[in-house]
N, C-alpha and C positions, 0 to 999 in steps of 0.2 A: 524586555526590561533589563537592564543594565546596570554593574553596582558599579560604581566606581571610589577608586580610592583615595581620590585627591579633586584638586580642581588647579587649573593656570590659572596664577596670580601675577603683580605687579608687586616686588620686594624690593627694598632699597638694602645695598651693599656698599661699603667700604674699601675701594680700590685703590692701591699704590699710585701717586701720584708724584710730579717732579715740584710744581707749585698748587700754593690751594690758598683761597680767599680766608679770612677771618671766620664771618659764615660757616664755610665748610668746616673747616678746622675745630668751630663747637661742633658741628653734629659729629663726627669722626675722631676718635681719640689719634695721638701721634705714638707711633712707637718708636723713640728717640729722634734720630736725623731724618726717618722715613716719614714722611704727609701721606695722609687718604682723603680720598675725596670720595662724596656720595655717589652711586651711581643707582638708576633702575633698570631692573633686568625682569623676566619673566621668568618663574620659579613654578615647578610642581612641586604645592604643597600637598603630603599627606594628611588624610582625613583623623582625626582621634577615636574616633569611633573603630578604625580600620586596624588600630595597632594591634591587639592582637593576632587577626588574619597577619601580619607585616612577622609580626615577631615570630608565628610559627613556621612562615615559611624560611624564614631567614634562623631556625633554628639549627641546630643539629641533629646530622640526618640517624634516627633510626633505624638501623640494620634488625633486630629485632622483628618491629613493624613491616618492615620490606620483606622480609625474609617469607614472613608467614602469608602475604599477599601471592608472595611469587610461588610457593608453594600450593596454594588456593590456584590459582591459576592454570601452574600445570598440571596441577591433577586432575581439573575442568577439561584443560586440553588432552589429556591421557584416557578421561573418561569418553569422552564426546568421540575419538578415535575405537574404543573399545565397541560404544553402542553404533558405531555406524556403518561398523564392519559387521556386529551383529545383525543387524538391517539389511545390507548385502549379502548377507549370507540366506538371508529368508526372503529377499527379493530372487536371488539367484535359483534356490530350490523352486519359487514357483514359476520358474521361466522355464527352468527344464522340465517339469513337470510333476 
């Protein structure tokens, strides 16, 4: 199952144009001497529901947070190295005997 954050849609846009019909010219406002003309393009919209997934990952990054993961981490790996040598060392004693 899979979450997704958006879906492809069909969005109509306002593109720089050289001439443009009446028509067009109501749907698309003019920015003085420049004409737009409507265009449809295919757009990933994001979902509303997703915005705050969106906005923490696009937040600012916690050093903090990170620090204490990466700290967790190597201690894990510092541990696991301590017990596995402890392990080899009582493998080894009963090989030799």
């Amino acid at each position: 199952m899979t979450m997704t954050a958006g879906s492809v849609q069909a969005v109509v846009i306002c593109k720089p144009s050289a001439a443009a019909s009446a028509m067009q010219q109501a749907v698309c406002p003019n920015d003085g001497a420049q004409l737009y003309v409507p265009s449809i393009v295919q757009a990933y919209l994001l979902d509303p529901a997703q915005q705050n997934n969106i906005d923490a990952a696009l937040g600012p990054f916690d050093y903090a947070y990170a620090s204490g993961l990466w700290a967790m981490a190597f201690s894990m790996v510092v541990g696991l190295y301590f017990v596995s040598q402890g392990i080899g060392q009582v493998l080894g004693l009963i090989r030799r005997g």
